[in-house]
C-alpha positions, -999 to +999 in steps of 0.1 A: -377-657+083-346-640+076-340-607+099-320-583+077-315-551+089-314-522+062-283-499+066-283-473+085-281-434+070-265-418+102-234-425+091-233-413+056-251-386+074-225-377+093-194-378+067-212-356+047-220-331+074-183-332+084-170-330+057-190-298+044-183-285+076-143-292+071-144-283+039-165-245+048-136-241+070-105-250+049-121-227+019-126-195+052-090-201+058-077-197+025-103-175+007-120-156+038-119-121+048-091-134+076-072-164+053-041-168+036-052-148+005-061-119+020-030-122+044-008-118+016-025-090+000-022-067+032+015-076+035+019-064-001-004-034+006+018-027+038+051-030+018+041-004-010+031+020+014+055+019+037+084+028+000+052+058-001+063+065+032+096+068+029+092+087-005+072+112+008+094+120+039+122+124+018+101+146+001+088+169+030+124+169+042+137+183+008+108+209+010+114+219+040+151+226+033+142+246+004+118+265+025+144+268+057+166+286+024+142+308+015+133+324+052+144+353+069+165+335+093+189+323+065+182+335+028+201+315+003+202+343-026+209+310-049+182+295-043+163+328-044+178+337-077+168+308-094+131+309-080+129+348-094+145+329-128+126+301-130+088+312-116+087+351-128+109+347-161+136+370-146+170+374-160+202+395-157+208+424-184+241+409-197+224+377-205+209+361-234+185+332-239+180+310-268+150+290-272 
């Protein structure tokens, strides 16, 4: 009587548990909410608002000048002269306007 052993399933057992487990991990380090992917998109996030950054502190600083202009400390009667133009519809008597 021949003795033949069947094969054994621990093996193919195993690859296919290792290999899901490999593979759970390769697709978490590309697609998880740590990977490469999301990586990349904080880096581009970080990038755009750092140029926000620096276009809105360029932006305070210009305001701020313009308010510095229009204090009591230092009035720039330009600057004022234009405001009282542009926001109240002022003008001089010797001027015209056309429209």
């Amino acid at each position: 009587m021949m003795n033949r052993r069947r094969p054994s399933l621990f093996p193919l057992l195993w690859l296919t548990c290792s290999l899901s487990v490999g593979g759970y991990f390769a697709f978490a380090a590309v697609q998880g909410d740590h990977g490469i992917f999301r990586r990349i998109q904080i880096e581009a996030e970080t990038t755009a608002l750092r140029a926000d950054l620096v276009r809105l502190e360029a932006e305070r600083a210009a305001l701020e000048n313009r308010t510095r202009r229009l204090s009591d400390d230092f009035l720039d009667l330009d600057l004022l002269d234009e405001q009282a133009r542009q926001r109240l519809g002022l003008m001089r008597p010797e001027e015209l306007v056309l429209r």
